[in-house]
C-alpha positions as CSV (number, residue, x, y, z in Angstrom):
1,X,-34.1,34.5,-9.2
2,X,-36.4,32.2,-11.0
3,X,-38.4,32.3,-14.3
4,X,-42.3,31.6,-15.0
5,X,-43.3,28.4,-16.5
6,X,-44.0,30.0,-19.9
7,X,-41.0,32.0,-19.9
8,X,-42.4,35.8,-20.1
9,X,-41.6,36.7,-16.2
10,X,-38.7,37.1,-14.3
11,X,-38.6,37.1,-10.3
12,X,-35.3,38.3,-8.8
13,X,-34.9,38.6,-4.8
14,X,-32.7,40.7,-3.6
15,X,-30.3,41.0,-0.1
16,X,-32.0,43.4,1.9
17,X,-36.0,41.8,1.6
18,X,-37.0,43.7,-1.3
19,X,-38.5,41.3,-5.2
20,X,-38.2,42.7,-8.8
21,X,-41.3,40.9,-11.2
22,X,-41.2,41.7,-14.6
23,X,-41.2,40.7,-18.4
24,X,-36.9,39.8,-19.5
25,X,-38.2,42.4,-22.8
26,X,-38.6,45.2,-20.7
27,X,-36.3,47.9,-21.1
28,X,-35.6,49.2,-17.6
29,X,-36.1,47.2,-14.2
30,X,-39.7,48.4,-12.6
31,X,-39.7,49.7,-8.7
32,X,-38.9,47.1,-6.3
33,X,-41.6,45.3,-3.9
34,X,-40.5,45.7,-0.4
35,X,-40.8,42.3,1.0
36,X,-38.9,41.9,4.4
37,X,-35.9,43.3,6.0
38,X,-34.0,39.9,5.4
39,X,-32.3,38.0,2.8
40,X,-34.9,36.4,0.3
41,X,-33.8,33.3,-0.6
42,X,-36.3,31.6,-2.6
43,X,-38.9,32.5,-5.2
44,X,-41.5,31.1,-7.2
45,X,-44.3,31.6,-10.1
46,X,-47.6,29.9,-9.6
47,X,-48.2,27.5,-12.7
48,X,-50.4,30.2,-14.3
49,X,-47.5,33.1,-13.4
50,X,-50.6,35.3,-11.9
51,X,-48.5,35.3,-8.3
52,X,-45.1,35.0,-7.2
53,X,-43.9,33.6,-3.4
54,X,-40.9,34.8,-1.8
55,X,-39.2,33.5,1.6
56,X,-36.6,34.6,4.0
57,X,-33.2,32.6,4.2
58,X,-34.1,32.2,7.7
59,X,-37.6,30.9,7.2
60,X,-39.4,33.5,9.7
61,X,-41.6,35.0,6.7
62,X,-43.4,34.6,3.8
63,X,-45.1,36.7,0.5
64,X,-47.5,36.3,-2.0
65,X,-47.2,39.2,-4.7
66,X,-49.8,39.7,-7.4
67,X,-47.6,40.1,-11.0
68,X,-50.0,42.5,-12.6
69,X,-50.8,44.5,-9.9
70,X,-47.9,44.1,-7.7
71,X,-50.1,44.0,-4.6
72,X,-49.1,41.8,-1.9
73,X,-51.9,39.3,-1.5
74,X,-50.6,37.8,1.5
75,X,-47.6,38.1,4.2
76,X,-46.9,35.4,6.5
77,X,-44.7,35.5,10.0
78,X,-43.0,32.9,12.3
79,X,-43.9,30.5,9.5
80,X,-40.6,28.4,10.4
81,X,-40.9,28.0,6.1
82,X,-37.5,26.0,4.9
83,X,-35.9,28.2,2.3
84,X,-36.7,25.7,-0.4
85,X,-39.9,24.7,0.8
86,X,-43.1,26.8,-0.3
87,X,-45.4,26.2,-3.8
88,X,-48.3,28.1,-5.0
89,X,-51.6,26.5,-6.4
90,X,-53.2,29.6,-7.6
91,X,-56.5,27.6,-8.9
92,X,-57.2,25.9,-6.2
93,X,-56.0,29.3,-3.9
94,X,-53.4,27.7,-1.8
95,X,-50.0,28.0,-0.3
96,X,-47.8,25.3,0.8
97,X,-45.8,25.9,3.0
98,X,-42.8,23.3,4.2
99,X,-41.8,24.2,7.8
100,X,-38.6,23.0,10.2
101,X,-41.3,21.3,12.8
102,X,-42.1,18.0,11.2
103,X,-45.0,19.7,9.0
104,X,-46.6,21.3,6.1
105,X,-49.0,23.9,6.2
106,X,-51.8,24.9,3.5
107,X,-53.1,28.7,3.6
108,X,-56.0,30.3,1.5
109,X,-53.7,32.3,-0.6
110,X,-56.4,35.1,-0.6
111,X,-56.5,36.1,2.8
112,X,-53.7,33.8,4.6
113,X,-56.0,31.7,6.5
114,X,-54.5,28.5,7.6
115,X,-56.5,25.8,6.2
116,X,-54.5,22.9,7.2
117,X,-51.6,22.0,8.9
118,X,-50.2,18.5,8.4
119,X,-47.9,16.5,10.7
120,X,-45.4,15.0,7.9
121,X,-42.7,13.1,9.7
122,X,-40.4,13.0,12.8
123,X,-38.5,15.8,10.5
124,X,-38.5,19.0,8.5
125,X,-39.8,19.0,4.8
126,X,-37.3,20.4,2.9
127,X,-39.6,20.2,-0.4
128,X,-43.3,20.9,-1.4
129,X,-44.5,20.2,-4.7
130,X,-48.4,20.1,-5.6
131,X,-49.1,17.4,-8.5
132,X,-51.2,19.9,-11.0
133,X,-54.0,18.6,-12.9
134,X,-54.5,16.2,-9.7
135,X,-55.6,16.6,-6.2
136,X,-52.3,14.7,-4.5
137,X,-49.0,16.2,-3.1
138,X,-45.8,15.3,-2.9
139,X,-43.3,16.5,0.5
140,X,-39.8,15.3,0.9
141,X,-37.4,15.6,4.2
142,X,-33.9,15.1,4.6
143,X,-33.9,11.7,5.9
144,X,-34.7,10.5,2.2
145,X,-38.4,10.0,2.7
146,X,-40.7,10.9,-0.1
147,X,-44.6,11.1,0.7
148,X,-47.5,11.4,-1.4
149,X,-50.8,13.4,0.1
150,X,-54.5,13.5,-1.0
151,X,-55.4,17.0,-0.5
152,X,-58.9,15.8,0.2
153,X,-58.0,13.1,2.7
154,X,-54.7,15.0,4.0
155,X,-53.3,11.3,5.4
156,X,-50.2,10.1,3.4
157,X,-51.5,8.1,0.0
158,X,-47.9,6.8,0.5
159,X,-44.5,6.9,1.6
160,X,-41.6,5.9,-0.4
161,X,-38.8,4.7,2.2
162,X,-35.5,3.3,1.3
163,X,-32.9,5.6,3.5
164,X,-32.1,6.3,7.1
165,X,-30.4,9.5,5.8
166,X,-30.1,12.8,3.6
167,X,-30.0,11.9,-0.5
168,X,-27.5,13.9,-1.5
169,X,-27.4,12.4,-5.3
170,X,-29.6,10.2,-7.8
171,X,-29.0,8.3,-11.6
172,X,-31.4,7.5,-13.7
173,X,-32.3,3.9,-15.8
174,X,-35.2,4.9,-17.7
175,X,-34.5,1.5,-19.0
176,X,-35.2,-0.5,-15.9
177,X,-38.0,2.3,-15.6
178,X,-35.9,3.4,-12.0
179,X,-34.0,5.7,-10.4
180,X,-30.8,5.2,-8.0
181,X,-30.2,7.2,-4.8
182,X,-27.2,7.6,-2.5
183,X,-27.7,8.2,0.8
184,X,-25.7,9.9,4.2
185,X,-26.7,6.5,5.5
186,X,-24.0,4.4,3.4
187,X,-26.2,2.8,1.1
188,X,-27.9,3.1,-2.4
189,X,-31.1,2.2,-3.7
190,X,-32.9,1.8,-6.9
191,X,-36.9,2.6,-6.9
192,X,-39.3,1.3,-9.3
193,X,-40.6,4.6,-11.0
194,X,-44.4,3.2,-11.7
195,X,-44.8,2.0,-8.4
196,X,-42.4,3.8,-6.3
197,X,-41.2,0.7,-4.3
198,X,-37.7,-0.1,-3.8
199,X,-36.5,-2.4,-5.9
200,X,-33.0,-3.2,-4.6
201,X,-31.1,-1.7,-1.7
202,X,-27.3,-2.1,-1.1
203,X,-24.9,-1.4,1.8
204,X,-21.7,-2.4,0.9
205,X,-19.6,0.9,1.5
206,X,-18.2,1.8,4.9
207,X,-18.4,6.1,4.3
208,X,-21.5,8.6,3.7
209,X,-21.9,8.1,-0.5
210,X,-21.5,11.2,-2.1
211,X,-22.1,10.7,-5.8
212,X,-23.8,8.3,-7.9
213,X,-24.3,8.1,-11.9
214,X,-24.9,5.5,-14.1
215,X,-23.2,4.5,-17.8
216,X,-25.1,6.0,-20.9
217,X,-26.2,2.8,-21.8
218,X,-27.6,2.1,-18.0
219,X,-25.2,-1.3,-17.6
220,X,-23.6,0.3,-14.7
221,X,-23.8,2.1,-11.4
222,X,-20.8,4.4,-10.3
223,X,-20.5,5.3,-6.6
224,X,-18.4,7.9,-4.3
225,X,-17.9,8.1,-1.3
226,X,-16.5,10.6,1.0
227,X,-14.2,8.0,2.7
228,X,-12.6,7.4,-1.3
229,X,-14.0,4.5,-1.7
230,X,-15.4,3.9,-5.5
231,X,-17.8,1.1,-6.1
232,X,-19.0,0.0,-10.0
233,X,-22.2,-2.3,-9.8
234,X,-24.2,-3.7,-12.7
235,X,-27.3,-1.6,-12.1
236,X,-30.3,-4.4,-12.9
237,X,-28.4,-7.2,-10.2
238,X,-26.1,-4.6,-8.1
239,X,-23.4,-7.5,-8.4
240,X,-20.2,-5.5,-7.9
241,X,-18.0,-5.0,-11.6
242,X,-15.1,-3.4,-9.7
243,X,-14.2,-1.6,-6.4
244,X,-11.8,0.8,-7.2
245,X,-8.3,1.6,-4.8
246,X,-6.0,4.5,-4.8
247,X,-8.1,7.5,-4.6
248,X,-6.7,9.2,-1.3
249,X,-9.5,11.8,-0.8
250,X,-13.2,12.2,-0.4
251,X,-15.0,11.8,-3.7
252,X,-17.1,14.6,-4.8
253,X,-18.3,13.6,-8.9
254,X,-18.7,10.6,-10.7
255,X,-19.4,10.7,-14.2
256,X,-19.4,9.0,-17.6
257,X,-18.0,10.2,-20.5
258,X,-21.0,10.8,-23.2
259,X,-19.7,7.7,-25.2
260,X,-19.3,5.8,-22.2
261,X,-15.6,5.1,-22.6
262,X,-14.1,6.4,-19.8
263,X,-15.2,7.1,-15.8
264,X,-14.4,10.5,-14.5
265,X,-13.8,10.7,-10.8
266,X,-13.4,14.1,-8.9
267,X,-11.8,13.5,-6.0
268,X,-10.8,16.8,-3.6
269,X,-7.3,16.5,-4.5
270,X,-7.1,14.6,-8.6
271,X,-9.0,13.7,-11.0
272,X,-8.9,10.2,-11.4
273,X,-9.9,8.8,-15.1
274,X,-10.5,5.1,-16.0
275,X,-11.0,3.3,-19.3
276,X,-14.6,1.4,-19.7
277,X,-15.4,-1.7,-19.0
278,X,-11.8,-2.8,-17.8
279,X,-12.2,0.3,-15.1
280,X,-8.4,0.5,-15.6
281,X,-6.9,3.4,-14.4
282,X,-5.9,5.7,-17.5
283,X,-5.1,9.3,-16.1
284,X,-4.6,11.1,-13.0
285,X,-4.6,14.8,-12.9
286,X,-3.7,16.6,-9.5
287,X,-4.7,19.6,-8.3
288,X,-3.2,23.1,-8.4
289,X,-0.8,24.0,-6.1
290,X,-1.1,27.2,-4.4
291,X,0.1,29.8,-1.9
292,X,-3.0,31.2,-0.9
293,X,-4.1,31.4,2.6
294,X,-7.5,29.6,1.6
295,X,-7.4,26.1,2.0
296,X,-9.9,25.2,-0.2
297,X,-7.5,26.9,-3.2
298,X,-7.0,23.8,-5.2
299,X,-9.6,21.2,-4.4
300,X,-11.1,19.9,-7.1
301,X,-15.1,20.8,-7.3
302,X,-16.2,19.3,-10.7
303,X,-15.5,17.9,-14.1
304,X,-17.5,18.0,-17.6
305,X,-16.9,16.6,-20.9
306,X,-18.4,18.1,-23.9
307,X,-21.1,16.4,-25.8
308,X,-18.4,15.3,-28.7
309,X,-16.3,13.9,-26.2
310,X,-13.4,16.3,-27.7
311,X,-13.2,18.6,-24.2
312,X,-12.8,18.2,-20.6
313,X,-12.9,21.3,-18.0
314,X,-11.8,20.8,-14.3
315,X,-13.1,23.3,-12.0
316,X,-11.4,24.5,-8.9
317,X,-12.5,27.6,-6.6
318,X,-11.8,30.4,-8.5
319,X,-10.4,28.6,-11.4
320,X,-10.9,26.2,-14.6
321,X,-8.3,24.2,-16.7
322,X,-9.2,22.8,-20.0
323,X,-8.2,20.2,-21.9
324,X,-8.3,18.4,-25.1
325,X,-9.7,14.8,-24.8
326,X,-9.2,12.0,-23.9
327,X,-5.6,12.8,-24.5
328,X,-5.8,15.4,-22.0
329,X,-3.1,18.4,-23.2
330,X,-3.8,21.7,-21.5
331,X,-5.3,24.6,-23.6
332,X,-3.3,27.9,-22.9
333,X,-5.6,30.5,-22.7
334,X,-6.5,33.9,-22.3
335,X,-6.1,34.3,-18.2
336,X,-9.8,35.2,-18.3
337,X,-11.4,32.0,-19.2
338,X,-9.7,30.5,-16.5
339,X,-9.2,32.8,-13.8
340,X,-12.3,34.2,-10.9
341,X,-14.0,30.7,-12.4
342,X,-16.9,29.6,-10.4
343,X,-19.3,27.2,-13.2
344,X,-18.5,26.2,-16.6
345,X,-21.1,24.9,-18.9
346,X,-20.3,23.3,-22.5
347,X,-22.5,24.9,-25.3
348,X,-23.2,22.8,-28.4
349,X,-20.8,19.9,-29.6
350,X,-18.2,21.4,-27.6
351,X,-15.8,24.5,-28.7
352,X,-17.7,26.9,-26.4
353,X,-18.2,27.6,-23.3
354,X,-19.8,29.4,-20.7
355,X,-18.2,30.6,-18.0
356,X,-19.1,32.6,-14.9
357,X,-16.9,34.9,-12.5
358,X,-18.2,36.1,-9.1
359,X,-18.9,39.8,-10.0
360,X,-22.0,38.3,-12.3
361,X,-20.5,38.3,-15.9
362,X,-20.7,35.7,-18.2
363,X,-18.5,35.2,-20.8
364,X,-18.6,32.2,-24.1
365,X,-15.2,31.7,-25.1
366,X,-14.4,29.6,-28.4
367,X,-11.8,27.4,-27.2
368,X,-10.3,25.9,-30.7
369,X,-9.9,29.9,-31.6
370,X,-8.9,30.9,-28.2
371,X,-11.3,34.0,-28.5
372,X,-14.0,35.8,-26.3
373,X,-17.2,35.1,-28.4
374,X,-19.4,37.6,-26.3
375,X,-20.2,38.8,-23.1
376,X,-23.3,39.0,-21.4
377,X,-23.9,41.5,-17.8
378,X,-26.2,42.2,-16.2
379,X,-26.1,40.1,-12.8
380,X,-24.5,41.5,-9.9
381,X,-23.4,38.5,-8.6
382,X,-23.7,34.3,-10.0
383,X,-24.9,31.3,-7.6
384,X,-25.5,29.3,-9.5
C-alpha cells in the first residue's frame, strides 16, 4: 500500500491483480479496480495524487488509474517493469518505467504511447525517480550506479560510480556534507553530496559488507560484513579506529546507541555490544534456543534502542525480547508483546511500543506498566 504526498489518499494492492483508492476518512472501503490477474506489488501517487500506478510482482504489466474517476488511463503489457521501478509525472503526462533489459522507458500517460526508450546501463534499473520542479531524472541499478538524465537531451547529465556491486546499505555525515555506502563488492565509499563525486573509497574487508552506520556525532564509520568481520573508521580520513574479532557469524545491523555510548552489532547468532570510543566489548547476548523445525527460529534479525537510551528490543523471526538499558535485564511480559513478532518500532522517549504480528494487527504496549495501551486492525497481513 502507499499513501499520497499530501496524505488524504490511500492505495492498497491486493493478491489476486485487483487496487483499492480512497480517502483513510472514509467509512467503508469503495469497489475494487480490477488491475491484473497477478500479484501487485507496487504502487504509487503522482505528486499531485490525480493518478495512481500499479505493477505486477513479476513485471509483465502496468496501470495508470484516474483517483476521481477510477478510470484506467492506461494499461501496459510485456513491459519487463522491475517491481520497484515505475514513477508518474502527471504535469508533464509521463510514465517511467524501469525495465530488467538495461533501460527505462517514458510513455504519454494519456494514451500509453512510448515516447522514449533509454539504454541506461549494461543492467536493470531497479529505481526511477523524476526530479519535480526540474526537467532531469534520476535511475539507479543494482551495480551501485546512480545516473542523472535531462529529459530534454535523454543522454546521462552524469553518472555517479563508486561500486562494482549491489548497495545494500548507506550513513549519513551531513557534516562532511556526504553519504557512505557499502557495497556486494567489499568496499565502502563516501560521496560528496553537492557534487556527487566520490570522495574516498576503501577496500579493506575480505567479505560482501552488509551494514554500515555512522556515530551521532559523525566521528566514525561502523562496518559489517557477512564474513563477521567489523571495521570502525574515522569517517573524514577512513584511518581504521578498531577492527573488531570474535563475532562468529554474518553481521546483519550495525548501530549506535542515540548518545553514542555504545555500538550494537546484530550478528545471526548474538548481539554483540561495545562501549564507545574504547570499542571494548561490554555485552553479548545469544540467541534463542529452539526446537522448531525452521532453521531460521533464533537468528537474530535486528536491534533498536529507544530515543532515551532506557530500552533495547532484539528481534527474532517470530519473536521480540526487551530489555532495560544499557544494563540489559529482561522485561517479563505479557506473551503477546513478544510472541508472532515480526517489527518493533519505539514511540516517543521510549515506554511504548509498536509491535506487529503476521495476521496484520498492531498492538502499543507500555512496557514500564506492562499493559496493552491499544490495538489497532484493520490490515490482513504486515510487510513491512
Amino acid at each position: 500500500f502507499t499513501c499520497s504526498a499530501d496524505r488524504k489518499m490511500l492505495a492498497i494492492g491486493g493478491m489476486k491483480g485487483s487496487i483499492w483508492v480512497f480517502s483513510p476518512e472514509s467509512a467503508q472501503l469503495p469497489k475494487p479496480h480490477k488491475l491484473f490477474k497477478a500479484y501487485i506489488n507496487n504502487l504509487q501517487f503522482s505528486e499531485d495524487a490525480k493518478f495512481v500506478s500499479a505493477s505486477t510482482l513479476m513485471g509483465d504489466a502496468v496501470a495508470v488509474v484516474e483517483v476521481a474517476s477510477g478510470k484506467v488511463r492506461l494499461r501496459l503489457a510485456n513491459t519487463y517493469v522491475h517491481p520497484m521501478g515505475t514513477s508518474l509525472d502527471h504535469r508533464r503526462n509521463q510514465l517511467y518505467v524501469g525495465q530488467y533489459k538495461d533501460s527505462f522507458a517514458i510513455h504519454r500517460m494519456s494514451d500509453g504511447a512510448l515516447i522514449q526508450r533509454v539504454t541506461a546501463s549494461q543492467n536493470s534499473v531497479t529505481s526511477v525517480l523524476p526530479l519535480f520542479g526540474s526537467k532531469r531524472l534520476l535511475t539507479a541499478n543494482p551495480k551501485g550506479i546512480f545516473s542523472l538524465w535531462d529529459l530534454h537531451t535523454h543522454p546521462a547529465a552524469r553518472d555517479y560510480v563508486g561500486h562494482r556491486g549491489a548497495v545494500y546499505d548507506l550513513a549519513t555525515l551531513p557534516q562532511l556534507h556526504q553519504v557512505a555506502t557499502g557495497s556486494a563488492d567489499g568496499s565502502f565509499c563516501s560521496w560528496d553530496t553537492r557534487t556527487g563525486k566520490v570522495v574516498r573509497v576503501a577496500s579493506p574487508l575480505k567479505g560482501l559488507i552488509t551494514c554500515i552506520k555512522a556515530s551521532p556525532d559523525g566521528q566514525y564509520l561502523a562496518v559489517g560484513t557477512m564474513g563477521a568481520e567489523l571495521l570502525v573508521v574515522d569517517a573524514a580520513t577512513y584511518r581504521t579506529v578498531k577492527s573488531v574479532q570474535g563475532i562468529q557469524s554474518p553481521i546483519r545491523r550495525v548501530k549506535y546507541s542515540p548518545d553514542g555510548k555504545y555500538l550494537l552489532v546484530a550478528a545471526l547468532s548474538a548481539l554483540y555490544i561495545y562501549d564507545v570510543p574504547s570499542y571494548r566489548l561490554r555485552h553479548t547476548i545469544r540467541k534463542f534456543t529452539s526446537g522448531s523445525d525452521n532453521a531460521h527460529v533464533g537468528e537474530i534479525v535486528d536491534v533498536n534502542v529507544s530515543s532515551d537510551n532506557q530500552w533495547m528490543s532484539i528481534t527474532e523471526p517470530g519473536v521480540a525480547r526487551y530489555f532495560s538499558f544499557p544494563d540489559l535485564q529482561m522485561q517479563k511480559l505479557d506473551p503477546a508483546v513478544r510472541k508472532t513478532c515480526l517489527l518493533v518500532s519505539w514511540v516517543g522517549p521510549g515506554p511504548r511500543i509498536l509491535c506487529t504480528d503476521p495476521h496484520g494487527v498492531i498492538r502499543l504496549w507500555d512496557l514500564p506498566q506492562k499493559k496493552l495501551v491499544q490495538t489497532f486492525r484493520g490490515h490482513t497481513h504486515v510487510g513491512g
